[in-house]
mmCIF entry with sequence, helices, sheets and N, C-alpha, C, O atoms, coordinates in Angstrom:
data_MODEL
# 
_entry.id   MODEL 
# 
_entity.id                         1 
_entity.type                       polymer 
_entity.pdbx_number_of_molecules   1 
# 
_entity_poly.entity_id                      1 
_entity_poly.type                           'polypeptide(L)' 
_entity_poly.nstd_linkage                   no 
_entity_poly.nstd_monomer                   no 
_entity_poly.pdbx_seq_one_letter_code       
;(UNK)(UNK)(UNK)(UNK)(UNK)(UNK)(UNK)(UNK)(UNK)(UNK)(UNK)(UNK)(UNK)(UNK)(UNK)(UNK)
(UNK)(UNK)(UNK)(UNK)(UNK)(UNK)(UNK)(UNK)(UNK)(UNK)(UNK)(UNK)(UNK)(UNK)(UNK)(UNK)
(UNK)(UNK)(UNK)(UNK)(UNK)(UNK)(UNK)(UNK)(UNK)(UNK)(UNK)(UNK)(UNK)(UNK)(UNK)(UNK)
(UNK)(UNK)
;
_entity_poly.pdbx_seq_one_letter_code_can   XXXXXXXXXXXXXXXXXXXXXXXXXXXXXXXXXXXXXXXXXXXXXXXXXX 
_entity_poly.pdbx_strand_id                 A 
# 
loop_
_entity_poly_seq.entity_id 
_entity_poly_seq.num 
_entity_poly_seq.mon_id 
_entity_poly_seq.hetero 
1 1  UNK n 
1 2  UNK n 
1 3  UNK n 
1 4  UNK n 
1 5  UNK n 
1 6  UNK n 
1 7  UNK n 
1 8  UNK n 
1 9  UNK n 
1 10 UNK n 
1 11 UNK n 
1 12 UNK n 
1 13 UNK n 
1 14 UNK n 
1 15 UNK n 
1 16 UNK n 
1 17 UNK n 
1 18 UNK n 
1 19 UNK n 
1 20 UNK n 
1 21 UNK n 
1 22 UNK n 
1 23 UNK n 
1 24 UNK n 
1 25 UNK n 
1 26 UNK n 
1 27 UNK n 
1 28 UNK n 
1 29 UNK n 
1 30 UNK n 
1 31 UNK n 
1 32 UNK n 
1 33 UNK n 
1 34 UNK n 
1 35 UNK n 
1 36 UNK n 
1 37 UNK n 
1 38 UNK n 
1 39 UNK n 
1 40 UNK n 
1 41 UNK n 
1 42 UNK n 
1 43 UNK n 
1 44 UNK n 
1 45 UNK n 
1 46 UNK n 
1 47 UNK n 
1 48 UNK n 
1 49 UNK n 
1 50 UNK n 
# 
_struct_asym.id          A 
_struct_asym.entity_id   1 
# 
_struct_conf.conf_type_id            HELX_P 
_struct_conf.id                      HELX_P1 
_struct_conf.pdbx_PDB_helix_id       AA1 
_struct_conf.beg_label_comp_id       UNK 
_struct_conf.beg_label_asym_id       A 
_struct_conf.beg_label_seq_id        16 
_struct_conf.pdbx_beg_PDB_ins_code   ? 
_struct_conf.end_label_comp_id       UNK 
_struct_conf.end_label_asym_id       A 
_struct_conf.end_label_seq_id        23 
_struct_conf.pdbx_end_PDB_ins_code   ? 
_struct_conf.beg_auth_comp_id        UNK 
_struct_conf.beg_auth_asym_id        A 
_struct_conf.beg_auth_seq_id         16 
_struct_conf.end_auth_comp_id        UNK 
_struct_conf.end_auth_asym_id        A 
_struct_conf.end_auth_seq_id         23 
_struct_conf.pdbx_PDB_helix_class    1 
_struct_conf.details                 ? 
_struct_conf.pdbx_PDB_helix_length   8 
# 
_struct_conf_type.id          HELX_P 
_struct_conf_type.criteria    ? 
_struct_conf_type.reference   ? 
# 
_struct_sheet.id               AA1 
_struct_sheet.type             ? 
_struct_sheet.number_strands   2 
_struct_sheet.details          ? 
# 
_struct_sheet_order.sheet_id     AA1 
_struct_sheet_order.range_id_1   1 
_struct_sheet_order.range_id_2   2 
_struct_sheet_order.offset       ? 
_struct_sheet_order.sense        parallel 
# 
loop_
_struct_sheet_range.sheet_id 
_struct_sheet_range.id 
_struct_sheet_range.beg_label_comp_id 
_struct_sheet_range.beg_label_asym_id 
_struct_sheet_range.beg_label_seq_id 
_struct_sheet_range.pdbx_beg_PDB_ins_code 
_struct_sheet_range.end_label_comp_id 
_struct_sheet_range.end_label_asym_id 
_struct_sheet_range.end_label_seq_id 
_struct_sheet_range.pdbx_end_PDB_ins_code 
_struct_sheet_range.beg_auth_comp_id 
_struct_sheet_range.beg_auth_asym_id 
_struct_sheet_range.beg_auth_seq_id 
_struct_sheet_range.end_auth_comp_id 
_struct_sheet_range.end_auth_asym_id 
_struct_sheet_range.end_auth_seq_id 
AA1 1 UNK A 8  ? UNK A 11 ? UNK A 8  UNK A 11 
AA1 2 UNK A 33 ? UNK A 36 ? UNK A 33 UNK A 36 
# 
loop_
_atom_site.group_PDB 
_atom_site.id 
_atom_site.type_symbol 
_atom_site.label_atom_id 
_atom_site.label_alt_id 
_atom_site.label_comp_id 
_atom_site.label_asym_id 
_atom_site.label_entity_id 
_atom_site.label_seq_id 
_atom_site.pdbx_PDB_ins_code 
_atom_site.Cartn_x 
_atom_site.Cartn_y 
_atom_site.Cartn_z 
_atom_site.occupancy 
_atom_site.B_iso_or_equiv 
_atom_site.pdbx_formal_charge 
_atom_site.auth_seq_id 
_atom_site.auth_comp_id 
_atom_site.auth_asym_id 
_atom_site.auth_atom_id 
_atom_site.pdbx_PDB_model_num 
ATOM 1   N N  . UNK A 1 1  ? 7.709   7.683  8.782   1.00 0.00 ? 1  UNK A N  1 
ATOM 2   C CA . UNK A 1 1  ? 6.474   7.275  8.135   1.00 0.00 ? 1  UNK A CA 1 
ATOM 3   C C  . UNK A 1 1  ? 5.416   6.993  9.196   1.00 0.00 ? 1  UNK A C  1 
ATOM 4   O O  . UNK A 1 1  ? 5.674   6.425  10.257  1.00 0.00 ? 1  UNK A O  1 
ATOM 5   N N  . UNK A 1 2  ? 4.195   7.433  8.836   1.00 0.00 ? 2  UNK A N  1 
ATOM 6   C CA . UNK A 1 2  ? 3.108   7.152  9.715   1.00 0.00 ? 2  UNK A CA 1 
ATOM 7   C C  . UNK A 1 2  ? 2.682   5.169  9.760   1.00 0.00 ? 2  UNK A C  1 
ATOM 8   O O  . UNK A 1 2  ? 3.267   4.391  9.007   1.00 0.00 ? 2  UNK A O  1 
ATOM 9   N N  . UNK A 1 3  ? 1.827   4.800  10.564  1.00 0.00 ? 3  UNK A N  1 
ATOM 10  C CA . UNK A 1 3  ? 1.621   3.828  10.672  1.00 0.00 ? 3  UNK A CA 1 
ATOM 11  C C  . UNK A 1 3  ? 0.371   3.938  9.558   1.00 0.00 ? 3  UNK A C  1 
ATOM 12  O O  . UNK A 1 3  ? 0.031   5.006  9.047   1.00 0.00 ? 3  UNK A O  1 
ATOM 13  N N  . UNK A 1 4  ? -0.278  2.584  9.261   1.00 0.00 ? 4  UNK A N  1 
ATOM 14  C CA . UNK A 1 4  ? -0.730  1.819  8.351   1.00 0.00 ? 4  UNK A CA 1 
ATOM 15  C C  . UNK A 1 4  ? -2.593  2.130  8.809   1.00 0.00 ? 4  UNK A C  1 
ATOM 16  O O  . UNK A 1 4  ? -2.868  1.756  9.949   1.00 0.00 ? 4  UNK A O  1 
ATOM 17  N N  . UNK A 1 5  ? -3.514  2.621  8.174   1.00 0.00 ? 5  UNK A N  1 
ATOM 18  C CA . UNK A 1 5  ? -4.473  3.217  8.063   1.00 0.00 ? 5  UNK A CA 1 
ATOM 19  C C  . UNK A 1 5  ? -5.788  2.899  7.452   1.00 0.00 ? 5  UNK A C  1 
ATOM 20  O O  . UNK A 1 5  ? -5.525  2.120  6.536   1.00 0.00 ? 5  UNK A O  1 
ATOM 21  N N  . UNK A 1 6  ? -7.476  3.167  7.503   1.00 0.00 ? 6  UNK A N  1 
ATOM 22  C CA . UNK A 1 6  ? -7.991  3.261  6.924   1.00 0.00 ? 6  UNK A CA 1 
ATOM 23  C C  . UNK A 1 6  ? -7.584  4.370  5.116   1.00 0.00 ? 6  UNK A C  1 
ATOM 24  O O  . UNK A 1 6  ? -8.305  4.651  4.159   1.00 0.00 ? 6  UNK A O  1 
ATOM 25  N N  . UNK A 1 7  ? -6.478  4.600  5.359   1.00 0.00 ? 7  UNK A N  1 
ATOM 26  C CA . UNK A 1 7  ? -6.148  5.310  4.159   1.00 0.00 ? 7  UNK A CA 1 
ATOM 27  C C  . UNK A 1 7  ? -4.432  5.280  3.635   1.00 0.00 ? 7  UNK A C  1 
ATOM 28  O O  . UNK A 1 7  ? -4.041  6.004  2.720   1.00 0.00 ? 7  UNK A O  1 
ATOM 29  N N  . UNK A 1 8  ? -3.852  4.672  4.110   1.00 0.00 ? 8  UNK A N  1 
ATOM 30  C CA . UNK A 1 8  ? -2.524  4.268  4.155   1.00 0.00 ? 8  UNK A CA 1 
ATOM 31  C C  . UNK A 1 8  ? -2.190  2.888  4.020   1.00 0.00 ? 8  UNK A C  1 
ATOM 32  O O  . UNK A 1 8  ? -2.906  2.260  4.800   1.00 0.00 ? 8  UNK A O  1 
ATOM 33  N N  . UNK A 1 9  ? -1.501  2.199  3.448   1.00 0.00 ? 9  UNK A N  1 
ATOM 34  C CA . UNK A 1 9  ? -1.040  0.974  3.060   1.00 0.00 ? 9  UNK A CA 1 
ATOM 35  C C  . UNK A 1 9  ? 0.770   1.094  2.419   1.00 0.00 ? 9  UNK A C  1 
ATOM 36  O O  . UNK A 1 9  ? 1.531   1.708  1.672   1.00 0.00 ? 9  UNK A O  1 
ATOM 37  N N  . UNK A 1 10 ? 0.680   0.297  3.121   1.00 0.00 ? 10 UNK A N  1 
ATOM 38  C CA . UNK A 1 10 ? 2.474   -0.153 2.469   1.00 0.00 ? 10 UNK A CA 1 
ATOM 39  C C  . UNK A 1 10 ? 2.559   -2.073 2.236   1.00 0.00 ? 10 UNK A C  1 
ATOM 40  O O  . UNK A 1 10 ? 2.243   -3.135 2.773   1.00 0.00 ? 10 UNK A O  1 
ATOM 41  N N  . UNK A 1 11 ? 3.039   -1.654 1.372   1.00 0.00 ? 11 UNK A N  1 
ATOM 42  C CA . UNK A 1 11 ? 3.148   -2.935 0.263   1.00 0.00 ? 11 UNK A CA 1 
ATOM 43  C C  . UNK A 1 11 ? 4.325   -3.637 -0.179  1.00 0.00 ? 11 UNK A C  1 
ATOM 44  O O  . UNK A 1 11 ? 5.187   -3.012 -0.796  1.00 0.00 ? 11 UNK A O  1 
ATOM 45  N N  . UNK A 1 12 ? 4.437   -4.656 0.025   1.00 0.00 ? 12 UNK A N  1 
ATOM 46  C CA . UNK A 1 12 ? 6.241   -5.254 -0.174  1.00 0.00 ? 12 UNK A CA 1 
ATOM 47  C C  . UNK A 1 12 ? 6.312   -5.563 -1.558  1.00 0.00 ? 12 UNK A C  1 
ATOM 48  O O  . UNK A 1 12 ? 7.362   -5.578 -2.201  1.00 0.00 ? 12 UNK A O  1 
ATOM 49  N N  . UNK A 1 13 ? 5.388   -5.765 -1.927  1.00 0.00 ? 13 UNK A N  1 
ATOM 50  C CA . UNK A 1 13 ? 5.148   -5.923 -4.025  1.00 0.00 ? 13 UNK A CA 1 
ATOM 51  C C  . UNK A 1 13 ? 3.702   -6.134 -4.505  1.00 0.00 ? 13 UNK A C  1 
ATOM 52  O O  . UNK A 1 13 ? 2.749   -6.462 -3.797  1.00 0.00 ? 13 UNK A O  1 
ATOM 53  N N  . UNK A 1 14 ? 3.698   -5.874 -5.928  1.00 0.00 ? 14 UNK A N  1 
ATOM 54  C CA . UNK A 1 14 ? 2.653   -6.002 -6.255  1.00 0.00 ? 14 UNK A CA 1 
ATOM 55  C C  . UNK A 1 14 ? 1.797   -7.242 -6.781  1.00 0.00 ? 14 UNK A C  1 
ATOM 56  O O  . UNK A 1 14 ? 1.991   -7.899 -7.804  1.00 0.00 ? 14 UNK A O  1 
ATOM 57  N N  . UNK A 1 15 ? 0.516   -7.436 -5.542  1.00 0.00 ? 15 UNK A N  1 
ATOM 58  C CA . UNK A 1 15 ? 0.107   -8.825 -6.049  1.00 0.00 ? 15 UNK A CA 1 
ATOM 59  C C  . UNK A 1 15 ? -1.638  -8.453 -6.598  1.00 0.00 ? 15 UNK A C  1 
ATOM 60  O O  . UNK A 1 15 ? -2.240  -7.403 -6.822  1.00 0.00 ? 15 UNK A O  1 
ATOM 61  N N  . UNK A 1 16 ? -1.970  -9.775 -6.650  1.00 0.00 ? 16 UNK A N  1 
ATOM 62  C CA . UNK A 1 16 ? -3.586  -9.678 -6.845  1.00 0.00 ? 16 UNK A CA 1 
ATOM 63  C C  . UNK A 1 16 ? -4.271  -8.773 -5.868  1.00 0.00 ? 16 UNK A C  1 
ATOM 64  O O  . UNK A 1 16 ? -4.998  -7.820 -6.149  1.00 0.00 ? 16 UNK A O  1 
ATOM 65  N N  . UNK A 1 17 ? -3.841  -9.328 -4.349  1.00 0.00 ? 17 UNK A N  1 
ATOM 66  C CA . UNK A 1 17 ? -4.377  -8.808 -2.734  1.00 0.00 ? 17 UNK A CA 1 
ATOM 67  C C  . UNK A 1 17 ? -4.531  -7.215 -3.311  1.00 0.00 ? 17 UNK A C  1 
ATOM 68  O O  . UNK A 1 17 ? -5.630  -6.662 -3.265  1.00 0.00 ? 17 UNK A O  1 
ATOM 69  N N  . UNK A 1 18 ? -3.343  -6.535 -3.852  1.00 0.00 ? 18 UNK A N  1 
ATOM 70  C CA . UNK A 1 18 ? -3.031  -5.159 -3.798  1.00 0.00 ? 18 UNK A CA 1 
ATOM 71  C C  . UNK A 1 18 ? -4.153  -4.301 -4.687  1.00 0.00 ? 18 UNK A C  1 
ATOM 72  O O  . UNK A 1 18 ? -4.726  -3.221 -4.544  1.00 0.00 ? 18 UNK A O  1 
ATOM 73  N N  . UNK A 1 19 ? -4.156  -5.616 -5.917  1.00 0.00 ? 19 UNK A N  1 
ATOM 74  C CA . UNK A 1 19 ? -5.313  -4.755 -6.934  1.00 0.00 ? 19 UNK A CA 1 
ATOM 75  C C  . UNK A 1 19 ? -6.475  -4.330 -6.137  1.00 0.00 ? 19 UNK A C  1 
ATOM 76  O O  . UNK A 1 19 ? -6.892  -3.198 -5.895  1.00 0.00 ? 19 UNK A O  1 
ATOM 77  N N  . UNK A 1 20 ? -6.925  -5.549 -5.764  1.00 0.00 ? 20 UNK A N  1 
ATOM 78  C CA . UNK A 1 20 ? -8.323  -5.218 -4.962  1.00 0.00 ? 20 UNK A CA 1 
ATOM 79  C C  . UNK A 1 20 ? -8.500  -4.216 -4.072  1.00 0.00 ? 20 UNK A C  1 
ATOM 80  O O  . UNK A 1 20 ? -9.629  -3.798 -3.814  1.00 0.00 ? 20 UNK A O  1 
ATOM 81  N N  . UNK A 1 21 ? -7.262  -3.663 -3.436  1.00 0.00 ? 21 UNK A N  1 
ATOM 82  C CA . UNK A 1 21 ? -7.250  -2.681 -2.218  1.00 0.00 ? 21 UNK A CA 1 
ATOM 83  C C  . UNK A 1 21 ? -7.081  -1.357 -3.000  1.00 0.00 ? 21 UNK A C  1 
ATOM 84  O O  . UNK A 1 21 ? -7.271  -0.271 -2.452  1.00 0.00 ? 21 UNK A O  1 
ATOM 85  N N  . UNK A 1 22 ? -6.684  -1.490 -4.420  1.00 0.00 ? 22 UNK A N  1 
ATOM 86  C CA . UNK A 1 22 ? -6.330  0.017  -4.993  1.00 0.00 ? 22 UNK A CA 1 
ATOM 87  C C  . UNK A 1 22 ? -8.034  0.350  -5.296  1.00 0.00 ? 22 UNK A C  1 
ATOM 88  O O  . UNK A 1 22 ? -8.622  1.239  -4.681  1.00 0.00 ? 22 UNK A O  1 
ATOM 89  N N  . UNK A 1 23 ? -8.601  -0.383 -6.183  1.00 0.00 ? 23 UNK A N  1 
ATOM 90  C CA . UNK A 1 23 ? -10.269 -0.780 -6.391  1.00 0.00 ? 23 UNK A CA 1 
ATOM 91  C C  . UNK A 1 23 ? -11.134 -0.259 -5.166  1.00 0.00 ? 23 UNK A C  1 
ATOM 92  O O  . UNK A 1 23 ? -12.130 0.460  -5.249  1.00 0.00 ? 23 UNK A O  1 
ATOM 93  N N  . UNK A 1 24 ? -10.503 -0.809 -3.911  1.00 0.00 ? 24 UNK A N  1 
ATOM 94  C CA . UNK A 1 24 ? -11.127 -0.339 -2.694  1.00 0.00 ? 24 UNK A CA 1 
ATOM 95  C C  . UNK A 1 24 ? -10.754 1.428  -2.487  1.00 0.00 ? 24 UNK A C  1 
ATOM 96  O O  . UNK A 1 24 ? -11.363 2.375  -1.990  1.00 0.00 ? 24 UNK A O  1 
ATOM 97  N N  . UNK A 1 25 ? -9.810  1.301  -2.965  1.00 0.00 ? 25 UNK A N  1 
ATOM 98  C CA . UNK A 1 25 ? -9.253  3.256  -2.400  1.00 0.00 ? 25 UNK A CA 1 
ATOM 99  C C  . UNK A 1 25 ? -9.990  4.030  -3.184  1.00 0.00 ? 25 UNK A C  1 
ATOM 100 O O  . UNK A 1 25 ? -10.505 5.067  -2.766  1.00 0.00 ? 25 UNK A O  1 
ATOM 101 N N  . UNK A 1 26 ? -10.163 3.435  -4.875  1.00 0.00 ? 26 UNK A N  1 
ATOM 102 C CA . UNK A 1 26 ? -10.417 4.346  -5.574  1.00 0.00 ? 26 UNK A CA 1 
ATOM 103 C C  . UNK A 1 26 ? -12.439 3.984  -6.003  1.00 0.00 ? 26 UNK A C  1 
ATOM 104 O O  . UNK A 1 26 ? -13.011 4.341  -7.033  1.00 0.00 ? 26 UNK A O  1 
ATOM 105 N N  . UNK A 1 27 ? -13.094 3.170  -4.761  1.00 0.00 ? 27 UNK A N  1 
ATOM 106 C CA . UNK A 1 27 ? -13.986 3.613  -4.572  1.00 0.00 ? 27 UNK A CA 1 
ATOM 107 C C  . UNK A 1 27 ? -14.802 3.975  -3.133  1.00 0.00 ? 27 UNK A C  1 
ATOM 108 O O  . UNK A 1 27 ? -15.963 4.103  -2.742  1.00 0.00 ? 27 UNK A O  1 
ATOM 109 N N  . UNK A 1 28 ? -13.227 4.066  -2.531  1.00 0.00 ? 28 UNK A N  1 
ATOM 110 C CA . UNK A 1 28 ? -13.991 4.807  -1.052  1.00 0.00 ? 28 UNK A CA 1 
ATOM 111 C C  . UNK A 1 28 ? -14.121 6.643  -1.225  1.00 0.00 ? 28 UNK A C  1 
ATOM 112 O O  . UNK A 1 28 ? -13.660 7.211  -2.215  1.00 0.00 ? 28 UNK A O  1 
ATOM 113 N N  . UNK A 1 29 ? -14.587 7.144  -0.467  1.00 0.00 ? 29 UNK A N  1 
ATOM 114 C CA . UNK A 1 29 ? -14.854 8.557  -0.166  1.00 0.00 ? 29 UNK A CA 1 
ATOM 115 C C  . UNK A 1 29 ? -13.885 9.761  -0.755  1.00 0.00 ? 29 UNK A C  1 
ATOM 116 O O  . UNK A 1 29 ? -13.926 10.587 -1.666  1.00 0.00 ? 29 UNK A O  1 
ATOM 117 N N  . UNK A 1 30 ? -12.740 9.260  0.601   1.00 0.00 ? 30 UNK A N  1 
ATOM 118 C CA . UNK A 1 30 ? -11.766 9.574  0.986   1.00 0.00 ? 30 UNK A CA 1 
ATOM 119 C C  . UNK A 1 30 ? -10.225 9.225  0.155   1.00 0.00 ? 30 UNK A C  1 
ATOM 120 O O  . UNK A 1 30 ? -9.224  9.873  0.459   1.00 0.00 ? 30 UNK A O  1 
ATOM 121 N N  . UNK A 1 31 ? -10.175 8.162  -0.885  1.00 0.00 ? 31 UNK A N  1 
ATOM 122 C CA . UNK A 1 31 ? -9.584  7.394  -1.171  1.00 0.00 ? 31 UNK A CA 1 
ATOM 123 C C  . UNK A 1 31 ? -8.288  7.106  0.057   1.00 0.00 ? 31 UNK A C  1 
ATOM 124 O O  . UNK A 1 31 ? -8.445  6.944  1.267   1.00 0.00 ? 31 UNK A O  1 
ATOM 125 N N  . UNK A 1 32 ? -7.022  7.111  -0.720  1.00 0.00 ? 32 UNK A N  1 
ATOM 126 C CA . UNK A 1 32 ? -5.962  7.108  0.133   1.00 0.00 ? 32 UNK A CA 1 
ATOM 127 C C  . UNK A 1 32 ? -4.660  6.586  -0.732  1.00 0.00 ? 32 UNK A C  1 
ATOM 128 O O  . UNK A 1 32 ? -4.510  6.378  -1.936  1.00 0.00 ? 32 UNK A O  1 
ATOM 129 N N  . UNK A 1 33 ? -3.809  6.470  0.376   1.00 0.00 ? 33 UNK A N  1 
ATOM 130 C CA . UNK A 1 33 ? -2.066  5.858  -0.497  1.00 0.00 ? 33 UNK A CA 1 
ATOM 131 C C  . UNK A 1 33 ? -1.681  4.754  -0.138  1.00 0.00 ? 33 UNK A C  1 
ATOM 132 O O  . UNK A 1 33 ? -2.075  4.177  0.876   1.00 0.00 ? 33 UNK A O  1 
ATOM 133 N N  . UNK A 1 34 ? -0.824  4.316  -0.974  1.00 0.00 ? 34 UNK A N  1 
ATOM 134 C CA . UNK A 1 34 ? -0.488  2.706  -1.025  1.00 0.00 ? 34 UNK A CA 1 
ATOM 135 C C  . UNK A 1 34 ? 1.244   2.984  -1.380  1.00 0.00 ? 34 UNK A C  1 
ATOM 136 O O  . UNK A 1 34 ? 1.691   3.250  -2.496  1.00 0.00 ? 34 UNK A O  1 
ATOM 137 N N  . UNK A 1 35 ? 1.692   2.904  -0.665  1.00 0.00 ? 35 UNK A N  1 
ATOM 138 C CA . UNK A 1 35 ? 3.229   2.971  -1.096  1.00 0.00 ? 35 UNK A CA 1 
ATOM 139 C C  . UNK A 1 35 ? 3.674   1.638  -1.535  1.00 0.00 ? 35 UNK A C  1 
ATOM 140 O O  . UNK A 1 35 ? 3.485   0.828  -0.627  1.00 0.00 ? 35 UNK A O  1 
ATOM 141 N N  . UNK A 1 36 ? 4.111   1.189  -2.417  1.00 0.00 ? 36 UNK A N  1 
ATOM 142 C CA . UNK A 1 36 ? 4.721   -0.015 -3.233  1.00 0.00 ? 36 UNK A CA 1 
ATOM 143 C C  . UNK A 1 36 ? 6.113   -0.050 -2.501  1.00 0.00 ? 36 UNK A C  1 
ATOM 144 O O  . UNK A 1 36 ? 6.785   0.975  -2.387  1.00 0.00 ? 36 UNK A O  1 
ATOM 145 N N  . UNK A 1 37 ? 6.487   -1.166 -2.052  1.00 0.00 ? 37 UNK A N  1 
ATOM 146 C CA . UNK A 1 37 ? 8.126   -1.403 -2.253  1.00 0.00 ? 37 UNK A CA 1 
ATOM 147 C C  . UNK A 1 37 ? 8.646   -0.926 -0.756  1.00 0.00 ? 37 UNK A C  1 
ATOM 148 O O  . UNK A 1 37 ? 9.740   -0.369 -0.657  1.00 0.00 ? 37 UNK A O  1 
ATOM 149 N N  . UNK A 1 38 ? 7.997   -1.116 0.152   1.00 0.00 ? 38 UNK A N  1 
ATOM 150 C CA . UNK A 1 38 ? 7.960   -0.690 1.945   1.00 0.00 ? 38 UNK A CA 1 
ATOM 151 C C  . UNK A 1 38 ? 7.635   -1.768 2.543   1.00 0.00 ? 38 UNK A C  1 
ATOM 152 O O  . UNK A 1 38 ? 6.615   -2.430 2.352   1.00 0.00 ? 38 UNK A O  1 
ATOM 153 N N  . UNK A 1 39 ? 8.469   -1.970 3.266   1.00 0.00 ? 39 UNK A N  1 
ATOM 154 C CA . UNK A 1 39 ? 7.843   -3.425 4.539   1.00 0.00 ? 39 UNK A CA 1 
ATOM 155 C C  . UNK A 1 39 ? 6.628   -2.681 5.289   1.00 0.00 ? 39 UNK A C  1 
ATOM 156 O O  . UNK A 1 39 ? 6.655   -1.473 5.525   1.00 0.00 ? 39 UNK A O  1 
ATOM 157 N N  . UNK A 1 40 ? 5.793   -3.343 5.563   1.00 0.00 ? 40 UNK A N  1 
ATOM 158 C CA . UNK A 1 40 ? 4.701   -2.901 6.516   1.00 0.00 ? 40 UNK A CA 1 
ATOM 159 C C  . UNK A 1 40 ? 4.749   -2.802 7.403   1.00 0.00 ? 40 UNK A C  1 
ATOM 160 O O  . UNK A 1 40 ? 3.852   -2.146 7.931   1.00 0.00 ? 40 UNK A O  1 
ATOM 161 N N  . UNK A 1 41 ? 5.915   -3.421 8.323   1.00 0.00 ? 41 UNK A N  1 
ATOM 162 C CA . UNK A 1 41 ? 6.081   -3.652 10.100  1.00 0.00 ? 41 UNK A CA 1 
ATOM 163 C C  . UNK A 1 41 ? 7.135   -2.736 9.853   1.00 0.00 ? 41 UNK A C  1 
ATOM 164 O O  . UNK A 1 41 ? 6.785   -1.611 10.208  1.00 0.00 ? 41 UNK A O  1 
ATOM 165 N N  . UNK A 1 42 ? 8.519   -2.766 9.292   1.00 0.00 ? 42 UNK A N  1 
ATOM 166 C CA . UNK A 1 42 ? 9.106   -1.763 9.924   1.00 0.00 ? 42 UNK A CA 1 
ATOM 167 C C  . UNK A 1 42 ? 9.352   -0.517 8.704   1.00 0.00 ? 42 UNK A C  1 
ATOM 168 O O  . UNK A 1 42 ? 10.434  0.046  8.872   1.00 0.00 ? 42 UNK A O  1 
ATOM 169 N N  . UNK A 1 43 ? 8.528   0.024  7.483   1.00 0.00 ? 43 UNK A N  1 
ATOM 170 C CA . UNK A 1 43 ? 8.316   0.802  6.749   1.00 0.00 ? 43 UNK A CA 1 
ATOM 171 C C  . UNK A 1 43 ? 10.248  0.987  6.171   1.00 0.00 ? 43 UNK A C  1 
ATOM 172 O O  . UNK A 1 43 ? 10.895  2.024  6.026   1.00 0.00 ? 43 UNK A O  1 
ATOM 173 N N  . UNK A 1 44 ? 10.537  0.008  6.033   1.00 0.00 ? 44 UNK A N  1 
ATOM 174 C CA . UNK A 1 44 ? 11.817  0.125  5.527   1.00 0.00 ? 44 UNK A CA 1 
ATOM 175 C C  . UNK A 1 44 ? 11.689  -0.319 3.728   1.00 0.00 ? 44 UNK A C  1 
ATOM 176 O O  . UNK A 1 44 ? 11.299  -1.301 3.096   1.00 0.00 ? 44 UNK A O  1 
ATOM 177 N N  . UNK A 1 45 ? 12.302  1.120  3.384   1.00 0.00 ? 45 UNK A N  1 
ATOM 178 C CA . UNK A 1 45 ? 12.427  0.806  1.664   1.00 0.00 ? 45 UNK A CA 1 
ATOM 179 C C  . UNK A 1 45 ? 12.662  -0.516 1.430   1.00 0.00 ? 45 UNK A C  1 
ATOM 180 O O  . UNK A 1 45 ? 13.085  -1.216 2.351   1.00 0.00 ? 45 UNK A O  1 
ATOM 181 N N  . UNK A 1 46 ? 12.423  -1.045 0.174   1.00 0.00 ? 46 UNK A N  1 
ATOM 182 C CA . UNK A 1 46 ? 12.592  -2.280 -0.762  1.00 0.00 ? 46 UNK A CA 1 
ATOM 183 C C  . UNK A 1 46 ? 12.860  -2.047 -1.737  1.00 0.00 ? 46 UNK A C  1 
ATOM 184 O O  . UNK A 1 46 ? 12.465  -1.079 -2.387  1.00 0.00 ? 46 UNK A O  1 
ATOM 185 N N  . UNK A 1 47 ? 13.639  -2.930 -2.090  1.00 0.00 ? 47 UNK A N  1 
ATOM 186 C CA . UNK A 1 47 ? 14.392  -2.880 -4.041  1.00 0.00 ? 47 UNK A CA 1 
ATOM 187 C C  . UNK A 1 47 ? 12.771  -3.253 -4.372  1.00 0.00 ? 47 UNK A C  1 
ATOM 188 O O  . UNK A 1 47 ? 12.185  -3.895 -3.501  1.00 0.00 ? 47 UNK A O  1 
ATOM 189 N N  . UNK A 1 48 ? 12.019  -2.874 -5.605  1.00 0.00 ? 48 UNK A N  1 
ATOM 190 C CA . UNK A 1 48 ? 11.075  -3.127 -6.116  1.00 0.00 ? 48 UNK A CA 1 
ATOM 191 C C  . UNK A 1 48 ? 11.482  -3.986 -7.889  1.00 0.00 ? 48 UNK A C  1 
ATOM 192 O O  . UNK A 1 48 ? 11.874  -3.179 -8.733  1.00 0.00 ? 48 UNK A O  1 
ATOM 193 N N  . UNK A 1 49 ? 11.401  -5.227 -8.279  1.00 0.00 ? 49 UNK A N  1 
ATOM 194 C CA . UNK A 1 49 ? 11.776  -5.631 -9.301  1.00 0.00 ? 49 UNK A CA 1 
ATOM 195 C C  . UNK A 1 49 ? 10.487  -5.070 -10.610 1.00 0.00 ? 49 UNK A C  1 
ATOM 196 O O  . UNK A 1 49 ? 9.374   -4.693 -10.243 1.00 0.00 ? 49 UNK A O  1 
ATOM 197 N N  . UNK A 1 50 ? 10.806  -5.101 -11.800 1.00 0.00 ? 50 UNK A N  1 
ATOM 198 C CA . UNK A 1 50 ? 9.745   -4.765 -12.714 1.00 0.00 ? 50 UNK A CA 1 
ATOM 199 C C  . UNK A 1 50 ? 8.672   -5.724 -12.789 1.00 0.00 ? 50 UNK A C  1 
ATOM 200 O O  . UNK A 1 50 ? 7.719   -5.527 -13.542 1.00 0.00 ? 50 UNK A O  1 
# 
């Protein structure tokens, strides 16, 4: 996995912080990806609960 970006995000779950950054993607340019359920430091999968 690439490192963490003006267009890349990894996310350990979904909080408030996250809404605002999807809001941000989906009104920048370029948008970008947000992977749910990934540690950010070492991009290692996560069980994701509902």
């Amino acid at each position: 996995m690439v490192n963490e970006d003006g267009g890349i995000e990894y996310k350990r779950e979904l909080t408030n912080r996250l809404k605002r950054e999807i809001v941000s993607f989906l009104n920048s340019q370029n948008g970008g990806i947000i992977y749910l359920g990934v540690d950010d430091k070492t991009h290692e999968g996560l069980n994701v609960s509902e």
